[in-house]
C-alpha atoms as a printed R data frame, in Angstrom:
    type eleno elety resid chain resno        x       y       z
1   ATOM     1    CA   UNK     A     1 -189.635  26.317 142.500
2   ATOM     2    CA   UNK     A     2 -193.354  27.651 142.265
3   ATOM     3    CA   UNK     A     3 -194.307  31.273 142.227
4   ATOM     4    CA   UNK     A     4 -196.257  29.774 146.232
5   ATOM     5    CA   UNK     A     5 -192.782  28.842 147.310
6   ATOM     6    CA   UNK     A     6 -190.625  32.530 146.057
7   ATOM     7    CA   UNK     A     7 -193.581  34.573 147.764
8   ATOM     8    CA   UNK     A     8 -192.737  32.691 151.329
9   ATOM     9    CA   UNK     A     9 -189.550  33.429 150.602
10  ATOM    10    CA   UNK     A    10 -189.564  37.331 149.548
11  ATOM    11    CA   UNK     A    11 -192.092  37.953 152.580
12  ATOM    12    CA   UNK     A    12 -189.353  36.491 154.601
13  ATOM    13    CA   UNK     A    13 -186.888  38.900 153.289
14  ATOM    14    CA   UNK     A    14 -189.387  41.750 153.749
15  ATOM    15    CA   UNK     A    15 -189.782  40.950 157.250
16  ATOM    16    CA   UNK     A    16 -186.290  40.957 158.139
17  ATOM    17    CA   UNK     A    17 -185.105  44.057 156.767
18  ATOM    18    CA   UNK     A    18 -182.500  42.492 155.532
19  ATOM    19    CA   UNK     A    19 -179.992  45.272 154.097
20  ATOM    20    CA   UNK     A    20 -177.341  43.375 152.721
21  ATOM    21    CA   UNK     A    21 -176.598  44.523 149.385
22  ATOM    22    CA   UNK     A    22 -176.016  40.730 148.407
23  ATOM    23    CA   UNK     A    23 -179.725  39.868 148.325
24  ATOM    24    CA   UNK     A    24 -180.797  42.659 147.258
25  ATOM    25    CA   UNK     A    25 -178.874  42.630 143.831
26  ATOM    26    CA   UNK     A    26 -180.930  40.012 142.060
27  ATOM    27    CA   UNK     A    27 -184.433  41.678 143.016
28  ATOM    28    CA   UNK     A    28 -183.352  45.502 141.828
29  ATOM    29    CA   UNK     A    29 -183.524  44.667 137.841
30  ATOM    30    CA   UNK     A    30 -187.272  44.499 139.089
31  ATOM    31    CA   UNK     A    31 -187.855  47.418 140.965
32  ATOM    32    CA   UNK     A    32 -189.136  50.399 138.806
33  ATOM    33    CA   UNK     A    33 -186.724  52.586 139.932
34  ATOM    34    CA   UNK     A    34 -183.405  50.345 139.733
35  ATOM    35    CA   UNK     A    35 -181.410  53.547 139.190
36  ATOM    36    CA   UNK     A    36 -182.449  54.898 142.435
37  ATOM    37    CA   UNK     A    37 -182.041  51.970 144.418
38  ATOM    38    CA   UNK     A    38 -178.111  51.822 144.031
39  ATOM    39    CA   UNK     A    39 -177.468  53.410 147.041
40  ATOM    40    CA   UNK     A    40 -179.387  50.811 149.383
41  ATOM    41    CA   UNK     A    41 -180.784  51.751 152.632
42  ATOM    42    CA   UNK     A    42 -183.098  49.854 155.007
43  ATOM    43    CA   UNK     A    43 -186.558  51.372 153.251
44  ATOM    44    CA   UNK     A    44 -185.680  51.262 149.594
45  ATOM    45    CA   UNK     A    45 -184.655  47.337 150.111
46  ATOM    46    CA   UNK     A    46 -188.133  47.018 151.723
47  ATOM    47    CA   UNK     A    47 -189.679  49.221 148.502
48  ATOM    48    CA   UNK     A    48 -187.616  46.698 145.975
49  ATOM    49    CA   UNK     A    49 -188.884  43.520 147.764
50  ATOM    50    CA   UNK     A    50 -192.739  45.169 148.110
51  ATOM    51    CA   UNK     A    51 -192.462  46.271 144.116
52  ATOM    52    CA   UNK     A    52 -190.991  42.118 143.494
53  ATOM    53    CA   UNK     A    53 -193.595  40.553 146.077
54  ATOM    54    CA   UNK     A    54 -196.779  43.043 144.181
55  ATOM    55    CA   UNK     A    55 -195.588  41.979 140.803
56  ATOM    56    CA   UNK     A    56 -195.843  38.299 141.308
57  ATOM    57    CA   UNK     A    57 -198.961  38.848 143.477
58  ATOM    58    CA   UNK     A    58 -200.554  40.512 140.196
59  ATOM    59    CA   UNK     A    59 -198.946  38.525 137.266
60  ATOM    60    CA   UNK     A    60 -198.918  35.173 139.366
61  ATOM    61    CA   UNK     A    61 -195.356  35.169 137.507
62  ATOM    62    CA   UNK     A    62 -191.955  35.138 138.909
63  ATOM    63    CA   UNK     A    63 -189.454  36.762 137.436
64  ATOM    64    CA   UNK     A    64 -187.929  33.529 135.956
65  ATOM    65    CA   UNK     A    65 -191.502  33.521 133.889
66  ATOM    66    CA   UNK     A    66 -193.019  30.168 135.668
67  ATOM    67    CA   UNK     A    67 -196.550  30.448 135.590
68  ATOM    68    CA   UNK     A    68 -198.556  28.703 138.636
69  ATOM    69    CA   UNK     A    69 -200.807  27.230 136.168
70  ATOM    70    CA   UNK     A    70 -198.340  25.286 134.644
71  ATOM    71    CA   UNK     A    71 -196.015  24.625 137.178
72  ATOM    72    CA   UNK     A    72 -193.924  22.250 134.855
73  ATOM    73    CA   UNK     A    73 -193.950  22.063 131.215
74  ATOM    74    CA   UNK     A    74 -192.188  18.853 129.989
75  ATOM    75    CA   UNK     A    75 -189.490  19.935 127.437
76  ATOM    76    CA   UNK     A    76 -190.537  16.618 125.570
77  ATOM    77    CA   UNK     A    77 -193.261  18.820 123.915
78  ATOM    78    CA   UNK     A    78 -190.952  21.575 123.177
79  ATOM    79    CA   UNK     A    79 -188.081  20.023 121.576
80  ATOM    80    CA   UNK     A    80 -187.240  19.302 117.698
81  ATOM    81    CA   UNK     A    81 -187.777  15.450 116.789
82  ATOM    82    CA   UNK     A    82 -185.487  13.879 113.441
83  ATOM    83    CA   UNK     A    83 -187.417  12.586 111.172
84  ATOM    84    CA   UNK     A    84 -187.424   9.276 112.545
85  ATOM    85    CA   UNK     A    85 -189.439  10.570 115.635
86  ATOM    86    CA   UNK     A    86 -186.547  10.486 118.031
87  ATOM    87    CA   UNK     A    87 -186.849  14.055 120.282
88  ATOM    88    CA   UNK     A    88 -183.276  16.117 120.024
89  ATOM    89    CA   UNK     A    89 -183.431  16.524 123.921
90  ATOM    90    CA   UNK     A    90 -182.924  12.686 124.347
91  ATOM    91    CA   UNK     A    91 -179.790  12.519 122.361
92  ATOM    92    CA   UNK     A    92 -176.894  12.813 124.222
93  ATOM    93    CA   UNK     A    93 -173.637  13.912 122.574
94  ATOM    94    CA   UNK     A    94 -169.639  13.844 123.494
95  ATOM    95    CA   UNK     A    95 -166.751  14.976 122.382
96  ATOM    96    CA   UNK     A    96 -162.900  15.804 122.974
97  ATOM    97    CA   UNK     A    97 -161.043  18.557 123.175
98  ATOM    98    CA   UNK     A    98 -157.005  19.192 123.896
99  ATOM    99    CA   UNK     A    99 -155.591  22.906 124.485
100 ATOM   100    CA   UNK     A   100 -154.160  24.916 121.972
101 ATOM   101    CA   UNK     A   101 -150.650  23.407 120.723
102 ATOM   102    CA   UNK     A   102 -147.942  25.277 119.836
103 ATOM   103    CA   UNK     A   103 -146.097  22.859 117.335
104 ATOM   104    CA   UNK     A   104 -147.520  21.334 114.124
105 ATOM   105    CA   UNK     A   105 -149.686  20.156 113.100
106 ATOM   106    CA   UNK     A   106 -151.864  21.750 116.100
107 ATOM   107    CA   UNK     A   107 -154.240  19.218 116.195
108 ATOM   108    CA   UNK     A   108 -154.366  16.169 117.858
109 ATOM   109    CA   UNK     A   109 -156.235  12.715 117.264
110 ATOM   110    CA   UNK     A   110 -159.544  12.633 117.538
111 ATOM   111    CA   UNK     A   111 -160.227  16.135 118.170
112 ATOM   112    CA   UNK     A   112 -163.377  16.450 115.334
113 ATOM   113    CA   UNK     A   113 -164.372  12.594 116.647
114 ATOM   114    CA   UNK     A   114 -168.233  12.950 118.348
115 ATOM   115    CA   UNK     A   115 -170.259  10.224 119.553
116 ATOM   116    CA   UNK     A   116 -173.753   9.985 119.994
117 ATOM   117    CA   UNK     A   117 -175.581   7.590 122.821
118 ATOM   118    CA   UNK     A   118 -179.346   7.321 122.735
119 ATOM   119    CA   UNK     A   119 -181.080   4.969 125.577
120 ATOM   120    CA   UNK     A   120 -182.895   1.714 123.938
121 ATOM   121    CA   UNK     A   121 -186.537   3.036 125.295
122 ATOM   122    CA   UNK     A   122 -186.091   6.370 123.336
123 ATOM   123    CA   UNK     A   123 -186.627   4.373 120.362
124 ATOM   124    CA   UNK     A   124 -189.461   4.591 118.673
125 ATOM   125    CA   UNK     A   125 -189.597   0.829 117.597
126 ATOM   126    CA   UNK     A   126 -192.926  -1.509 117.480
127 ATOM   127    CA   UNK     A   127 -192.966  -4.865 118.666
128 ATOM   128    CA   UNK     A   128 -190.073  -7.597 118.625
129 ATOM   129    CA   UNK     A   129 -189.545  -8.093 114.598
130 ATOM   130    CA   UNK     A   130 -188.343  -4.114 114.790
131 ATOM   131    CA   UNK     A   131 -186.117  -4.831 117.689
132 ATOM   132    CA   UNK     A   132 -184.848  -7.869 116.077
133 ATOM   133    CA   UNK     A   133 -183.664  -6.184 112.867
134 ATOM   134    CA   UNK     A   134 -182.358  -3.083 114.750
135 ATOM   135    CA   UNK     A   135 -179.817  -5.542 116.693
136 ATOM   136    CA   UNK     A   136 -178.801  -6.989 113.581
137 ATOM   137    CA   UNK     A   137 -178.126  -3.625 111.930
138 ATOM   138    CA   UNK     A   138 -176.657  -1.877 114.508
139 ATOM   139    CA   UNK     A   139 -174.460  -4.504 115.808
140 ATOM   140    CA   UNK     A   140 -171.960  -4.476 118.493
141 ATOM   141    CA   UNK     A   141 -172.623  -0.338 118.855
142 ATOM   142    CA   UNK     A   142 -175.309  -1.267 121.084
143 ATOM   143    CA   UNK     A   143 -174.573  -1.982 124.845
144 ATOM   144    CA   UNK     A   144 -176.708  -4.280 126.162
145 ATOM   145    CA   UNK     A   145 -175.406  -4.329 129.596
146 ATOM   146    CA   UNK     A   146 -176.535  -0.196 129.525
147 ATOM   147    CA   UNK     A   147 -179.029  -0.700 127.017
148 ATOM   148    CA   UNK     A   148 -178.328   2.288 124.716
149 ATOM   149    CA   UNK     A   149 -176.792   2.727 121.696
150 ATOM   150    CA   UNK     A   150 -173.548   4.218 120.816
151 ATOM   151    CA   UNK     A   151 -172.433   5.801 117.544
152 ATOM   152    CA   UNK     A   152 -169.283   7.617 116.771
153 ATOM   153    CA   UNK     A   153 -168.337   9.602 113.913
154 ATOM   154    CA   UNK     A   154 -164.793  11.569 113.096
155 ATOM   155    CA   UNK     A   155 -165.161  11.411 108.940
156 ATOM   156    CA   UNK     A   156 -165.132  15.176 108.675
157 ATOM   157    CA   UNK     A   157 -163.293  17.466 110.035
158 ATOM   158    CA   UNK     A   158 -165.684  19.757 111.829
159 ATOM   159    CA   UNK     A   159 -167.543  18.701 115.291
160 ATOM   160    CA   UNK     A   160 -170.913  20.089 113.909
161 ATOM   161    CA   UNK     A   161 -171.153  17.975 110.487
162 ATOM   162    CA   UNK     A   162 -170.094  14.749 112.643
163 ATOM   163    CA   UNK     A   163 -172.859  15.476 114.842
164 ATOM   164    CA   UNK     A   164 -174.592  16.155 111.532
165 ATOM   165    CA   UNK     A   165 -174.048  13.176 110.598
166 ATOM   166    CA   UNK     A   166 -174.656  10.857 113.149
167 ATOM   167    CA   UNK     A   167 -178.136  12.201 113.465
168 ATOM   168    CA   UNK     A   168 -178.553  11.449 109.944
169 ATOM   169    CA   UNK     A   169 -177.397   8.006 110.765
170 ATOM   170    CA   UNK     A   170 -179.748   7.486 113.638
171 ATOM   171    CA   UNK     A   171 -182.236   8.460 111.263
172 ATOM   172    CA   UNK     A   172 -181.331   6.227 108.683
173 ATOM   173    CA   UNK     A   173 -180.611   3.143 111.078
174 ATOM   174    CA   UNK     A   174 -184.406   3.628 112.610
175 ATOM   175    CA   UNK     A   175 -186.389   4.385 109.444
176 ATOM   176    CA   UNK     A   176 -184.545   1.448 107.710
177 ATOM   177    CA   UNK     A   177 -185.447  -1.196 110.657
178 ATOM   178    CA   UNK     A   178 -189.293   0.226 110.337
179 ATOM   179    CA   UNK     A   179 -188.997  -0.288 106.472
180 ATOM   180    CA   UNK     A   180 -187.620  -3.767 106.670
181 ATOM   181    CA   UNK     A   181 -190.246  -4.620 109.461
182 ATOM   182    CA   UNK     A   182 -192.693  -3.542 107.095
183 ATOM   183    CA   UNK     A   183 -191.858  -5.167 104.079
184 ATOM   184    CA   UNK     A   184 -191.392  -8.905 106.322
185 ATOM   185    CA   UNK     A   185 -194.852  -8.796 107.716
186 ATOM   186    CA   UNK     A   186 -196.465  -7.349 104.428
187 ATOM   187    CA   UNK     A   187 -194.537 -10.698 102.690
188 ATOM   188    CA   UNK     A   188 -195.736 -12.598 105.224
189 ATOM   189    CA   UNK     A   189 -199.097 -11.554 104.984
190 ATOM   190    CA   UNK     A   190 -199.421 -12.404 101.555
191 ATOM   191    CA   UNK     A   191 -198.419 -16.389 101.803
């Protein structure tokens, strides 16, 4: 929603007079006097939506903190990458959990199991040799009907080191097929 589009619709609210304390609530955490505007009437609804509608007027900036000069910022830019150049936004993780038992041992199987699926095109892999080597190493964990690649991990028993570790296994699974790539074309090269 752009900072054009909440303007249209906080005039609109303006205009109608609206007095229902329902619409008002999200706008009064931006009204100067919040305090004051507990016990809504009919003018200090019109005062909160005139303070909201003058603030974005002057900061171009809704209260959410989009800016109209970048409308949409790609998170892409934003987010953490493994080493292996893979963004942490296009990982996608999954796990189980049961409710609490009441008899031993209070656990059940495959509670600390996570698994990790990353699409094919997230990859960063070069050319067919790279692709070739990453279907031999990876094996059957990759779906080719979906065309991502699925990795699960229960060896420890905590959720975070799994996912600890199957990031670390990503990594090592891409930076391997690059280093193999490498090391065919460089022997090829030299006969």
């Amino acid at each position: 929603m752009n900072v054009t589009h909440t303007l249209t619709v906080a005039r609109r609210l303006l205009a109608s007079q609206t007095t229902r304390t329902s619409l008002c609530l999200p706008f009064r955490a931006l009204s100067n006097n919040a305090a004051s505007s507990a016990s809504s009437s009919s003018s200090s609804s019109s005062d909160t939506f005139s303070n909201f509608i003058a603030m974005m007027e002057r900061n171009q900036q809704t209260s959410l903190g989009t800016d109209t000069s970048k409308p949409y910022q790609s998170q892409n830019d934003k987010s953490p990458k493994l080493k292996c150049g893979i963004p942490e936004n296009m990982l996608r993780f999954r796990s189980v959990s049961f409710g609490r038992l009441h008899l031993a041992p209070y656990l059940q199987p495959a509670e600390f199991q996570v698994a990790l699926k990353v699409y094919f095109r997230d990859l960063p892999l070069a050319g067919d040799l790279e692709e070739e080597i990453f279907h031999q190493i990876v094996g059957k964990r990759f779906n080719s009907d979906k065309n991502e690649l699925l990795l699960t991990s229960d060896k420890f028993a905590s959720r975070i080191e799994n996912k600890r570790h199957l990031c670390s296994m990503l990594d090592r699974i891409v930076l391997s097929t690059k280093r193999l790539a490498q090391s065919i074309k460089e022997e090829q090269g030299d006969q």
